[in-house]
N, C-alpha and C positions, 0 to 999 in steps of 0.2 A: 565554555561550559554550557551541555544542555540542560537549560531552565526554566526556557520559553516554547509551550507545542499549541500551534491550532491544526486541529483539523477543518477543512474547507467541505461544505456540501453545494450537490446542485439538488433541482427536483428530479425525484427518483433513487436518490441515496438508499442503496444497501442498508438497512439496520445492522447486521453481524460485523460487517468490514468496521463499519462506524465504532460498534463495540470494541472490537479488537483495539482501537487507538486510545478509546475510553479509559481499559483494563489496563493498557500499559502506563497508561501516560495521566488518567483521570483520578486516580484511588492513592487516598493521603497513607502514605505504609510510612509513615514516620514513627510509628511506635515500634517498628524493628531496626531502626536506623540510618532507612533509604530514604533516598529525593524526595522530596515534594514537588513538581512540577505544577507550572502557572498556567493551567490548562484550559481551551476553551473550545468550545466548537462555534464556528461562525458559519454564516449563508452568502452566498452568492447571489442568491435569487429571491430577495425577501427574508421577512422574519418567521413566514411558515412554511415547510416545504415537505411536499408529498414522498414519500417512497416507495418500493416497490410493491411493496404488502396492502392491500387495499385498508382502507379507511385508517391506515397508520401515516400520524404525521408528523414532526419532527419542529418545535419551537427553537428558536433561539435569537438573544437580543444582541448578536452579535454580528457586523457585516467585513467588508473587507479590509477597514483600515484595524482590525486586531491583526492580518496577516503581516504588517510595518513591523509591529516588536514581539515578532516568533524568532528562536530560534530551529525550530524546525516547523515547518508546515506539512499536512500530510491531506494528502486529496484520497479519498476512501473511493470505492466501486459505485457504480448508478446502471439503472437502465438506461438504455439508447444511450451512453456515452460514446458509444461507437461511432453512430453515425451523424450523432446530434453538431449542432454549434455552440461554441461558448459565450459568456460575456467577454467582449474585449476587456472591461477592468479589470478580469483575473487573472485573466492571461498576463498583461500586462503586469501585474502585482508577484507572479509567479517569478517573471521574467526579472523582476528587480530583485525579488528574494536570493533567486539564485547568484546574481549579480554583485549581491551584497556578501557572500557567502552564507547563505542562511540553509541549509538543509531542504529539499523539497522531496518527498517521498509520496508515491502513489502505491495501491493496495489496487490488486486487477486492475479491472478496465478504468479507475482513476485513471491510467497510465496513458490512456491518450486525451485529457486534459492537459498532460506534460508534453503529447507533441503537438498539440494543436497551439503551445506556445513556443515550441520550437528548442523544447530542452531536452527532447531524445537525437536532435541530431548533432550523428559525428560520436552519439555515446550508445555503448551498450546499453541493453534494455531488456527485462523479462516484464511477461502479462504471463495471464493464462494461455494454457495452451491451444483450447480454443480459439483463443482471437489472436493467435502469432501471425498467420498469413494475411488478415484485416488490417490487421497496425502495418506490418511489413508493406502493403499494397498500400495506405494511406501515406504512411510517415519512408518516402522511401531512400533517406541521408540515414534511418535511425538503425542500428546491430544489432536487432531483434534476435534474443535468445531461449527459445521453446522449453526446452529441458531444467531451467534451471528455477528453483526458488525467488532465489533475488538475486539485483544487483546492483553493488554500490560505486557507481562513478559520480565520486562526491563533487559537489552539492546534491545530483540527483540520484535520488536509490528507486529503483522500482524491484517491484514484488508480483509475483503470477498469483494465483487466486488464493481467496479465503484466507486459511490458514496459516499461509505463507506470508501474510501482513504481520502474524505474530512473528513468525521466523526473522522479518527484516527490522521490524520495530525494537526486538531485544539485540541483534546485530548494533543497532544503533546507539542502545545502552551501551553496550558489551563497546564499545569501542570509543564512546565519551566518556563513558563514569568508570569503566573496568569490568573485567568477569564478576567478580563478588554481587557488585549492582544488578548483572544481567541475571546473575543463575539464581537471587534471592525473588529478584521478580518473576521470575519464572517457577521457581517452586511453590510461589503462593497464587499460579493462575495453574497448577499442574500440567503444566507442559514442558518439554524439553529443551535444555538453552540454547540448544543447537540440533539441526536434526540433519543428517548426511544425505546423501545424493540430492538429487533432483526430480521432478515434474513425470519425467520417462517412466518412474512406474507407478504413475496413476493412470497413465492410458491407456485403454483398451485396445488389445493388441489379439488376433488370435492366435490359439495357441497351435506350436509346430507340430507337424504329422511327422510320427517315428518312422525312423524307416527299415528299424529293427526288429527281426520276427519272432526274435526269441521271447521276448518278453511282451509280445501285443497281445498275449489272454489277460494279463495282468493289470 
């Protein structure tokens, strides 16, 4: 049963991704008859950490040994994730959670936190669609999938950008606690429990030239 979430920051943590795990996983709705989840956010890098947004910065008195009794951990988006290094003890901590069967979920570029500990490989994988040939070119054992929202090859779920953390986070409801759980949390953040296709049509694409003359005044 999920009962246990941290979310994990580095410096340069996204504020909105962060949110997104806050909203699902942070807000006591037990007056409608959902979960209460034992939610925390911990640091990687200290007890203050910068983000992307200047002079915004992010407390918390939590470090790595809250990731021990999660059951789900979820690593949020950062600047320079991409290209940065990590601490070995999260890696490592990652590496046991999944190990342990614990949940580990990444939001965008969180998601090469997951292969810089070596739990995209051999598994499918969605980022954003920006960074699918980066991760692809870095992590190159991992099934990087472009087009798609999310993907859950449990222990590890990964999710392509923003929005799609809410998509894979209620996924996650929706499949521990039941639809009822997912679609009630979902209604009180107004978004939809489930949202169809994939990534493919938010990219700019141009558009094709008709090749028909009947109707090109039109």
């Amino acid at each position: 049963m999920l009962t246990n979430v941290a979310a994990v920051l580095l410096d340069g943590a996204h504020p909105f991704e962060l949110g997104v795990v806050c909203e699902v996983f942070g807000l006591d709705r037990s007056d409608e008859g959902l979960p209460v989840y034992d939610f925390a956010v911990a640091s990687a890098e200290g007890p203050t950490l910068a983000t992307h947004v200047p002079g915004f910065t992010l407390s918390t008195p939590y470090g790595l040994d809250r990731l021990e009794e999660a059951d789900l951990i979820v690593v949020p988006a950062g600047s320079h994730y991409i290209g940065r290094t990590y601490p070995p003890a999260l890696l490592d901590a990652l590496v046991r959670a999944a190990d342990r069967g614990t949940k580990v979920l990444s939001v965008c570029s969180g998601v090469f936190v997951l292969g810089a500990a070596g739990l995209l490989d051999g598994r499918r994988c969605a980022v954003h669609w920006r960074h699918a040939d980066k991760l692809a070119a870095r992590h190159p054992l991992a099934k990087v999938e472009p087009d798609v929202l999310y993907v859950d090859e449990d222990p590890v779920i990964t999710s392509a950008g923003t929005a799609s953390g809410i998509d894979a986070c209620l996924h996650i409801v929706r499949k521990e606690q039941g639809p009822e759980v997912a679609n009630s949390i979902a209604r009180r953040m107004v978004v939809p429990p489930h949202r169809d296709g994939g990534q493919a049509q938010y990219i700019e694409r141009p558009l094709p030239r008709s090749q028909c003359d009947t109707v090109g005044a039109v």
